[in-house]
C-alpha positions in Angstrom: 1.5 -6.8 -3.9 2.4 -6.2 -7.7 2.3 -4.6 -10.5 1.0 -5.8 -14.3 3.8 -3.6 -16.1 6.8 -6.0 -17.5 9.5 -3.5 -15.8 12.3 -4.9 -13.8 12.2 -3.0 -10.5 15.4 -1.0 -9.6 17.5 -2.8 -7.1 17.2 0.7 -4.8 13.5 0.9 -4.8 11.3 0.7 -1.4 7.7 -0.7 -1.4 5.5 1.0 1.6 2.8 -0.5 2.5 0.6 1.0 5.0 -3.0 0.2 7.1 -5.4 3.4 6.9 -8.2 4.5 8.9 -10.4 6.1 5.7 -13.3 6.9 7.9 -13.8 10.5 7.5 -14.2 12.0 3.9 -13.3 15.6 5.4 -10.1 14.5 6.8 -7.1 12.8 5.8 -6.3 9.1 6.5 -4.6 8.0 9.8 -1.7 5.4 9.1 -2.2 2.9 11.4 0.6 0.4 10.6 3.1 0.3 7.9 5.8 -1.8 6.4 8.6 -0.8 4.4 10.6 -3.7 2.6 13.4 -2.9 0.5 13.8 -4.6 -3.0 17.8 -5.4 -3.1 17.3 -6.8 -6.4 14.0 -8.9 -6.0 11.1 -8.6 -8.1 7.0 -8.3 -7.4 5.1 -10.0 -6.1 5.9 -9.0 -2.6 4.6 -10.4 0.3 3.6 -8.0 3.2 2.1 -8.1 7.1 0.7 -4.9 8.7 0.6 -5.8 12.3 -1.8 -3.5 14.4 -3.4 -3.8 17.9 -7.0 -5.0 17.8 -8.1 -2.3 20.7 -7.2 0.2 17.9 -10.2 -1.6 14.9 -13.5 0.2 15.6 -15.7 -2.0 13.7 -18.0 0.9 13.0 -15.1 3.0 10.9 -13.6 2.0 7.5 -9.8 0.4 6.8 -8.1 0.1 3.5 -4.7 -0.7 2.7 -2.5 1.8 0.3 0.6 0.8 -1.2 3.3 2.8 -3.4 7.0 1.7 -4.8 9.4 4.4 -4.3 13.0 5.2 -5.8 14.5 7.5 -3.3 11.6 10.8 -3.1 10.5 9.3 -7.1 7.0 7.7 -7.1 7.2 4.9 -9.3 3.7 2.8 -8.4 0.7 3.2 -6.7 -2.6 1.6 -6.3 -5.8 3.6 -7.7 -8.0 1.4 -5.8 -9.1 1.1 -2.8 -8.8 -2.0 -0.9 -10.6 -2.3 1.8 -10.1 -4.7 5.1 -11.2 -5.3 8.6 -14.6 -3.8 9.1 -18.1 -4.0 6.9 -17.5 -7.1 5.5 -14.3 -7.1 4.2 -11.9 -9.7 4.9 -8.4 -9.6 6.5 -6.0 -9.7 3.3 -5.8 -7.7 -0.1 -4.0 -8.5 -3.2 -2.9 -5.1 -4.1 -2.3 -4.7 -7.9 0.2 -1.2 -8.6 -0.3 1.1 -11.4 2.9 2.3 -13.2 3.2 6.4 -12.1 4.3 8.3 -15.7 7.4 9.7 -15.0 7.7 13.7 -14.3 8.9 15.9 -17.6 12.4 17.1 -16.5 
């Protein structure tokens, strides 16, 4: 997981990383896993592993996995793709690539 932007990431920042069940288009995703790894001073890329229980994959729904970078409640990345895993052909892994969130006016 990174980010294209040249920005040193603050040292207090969190990355979450979570496995989604994107299924249903009239309902909201159900988190199936997530990781949260606090940066302490390291930099993107970040490495990541979602461990879920196979009994809970039904190969006939839809998985993607969602990252943001977080500074305390402030959204600083996202991804605006979807990556999808797991199920229909798509593979176990995703290289997510973060998009820089502009900052609120104050």
């Amino acid at each position: 997981m990174a980010y294209r932007q040249r920005i040193a990431l603050d040292p207090s920042a969190e990355v979450v990383v979570q496995l989604l069940d994107v299924s249903r288009m009239d309902a909201p995703s159900v988190t199936l896993a997530e990781q949260r790894i606090k940066a302490n001073g390291r930099q993107p890329p970040f490495a990541y592993e979602l461990q879920v229980d196979a009994a809970r994959i039904d190969p006939r729904m839809r998985y993607a996995v969602s990252a943001r970078i977080l500074r305390g409640e402030q959204l600083l990345f996202i991804n605006d793709t979807q990556y999808p895993v797991l199920t229909q052909g798509s593979g176990t892994t995703a290289s997510l690539v973060l998009v820089r969130v502009a900052p609120s006016p104050r």
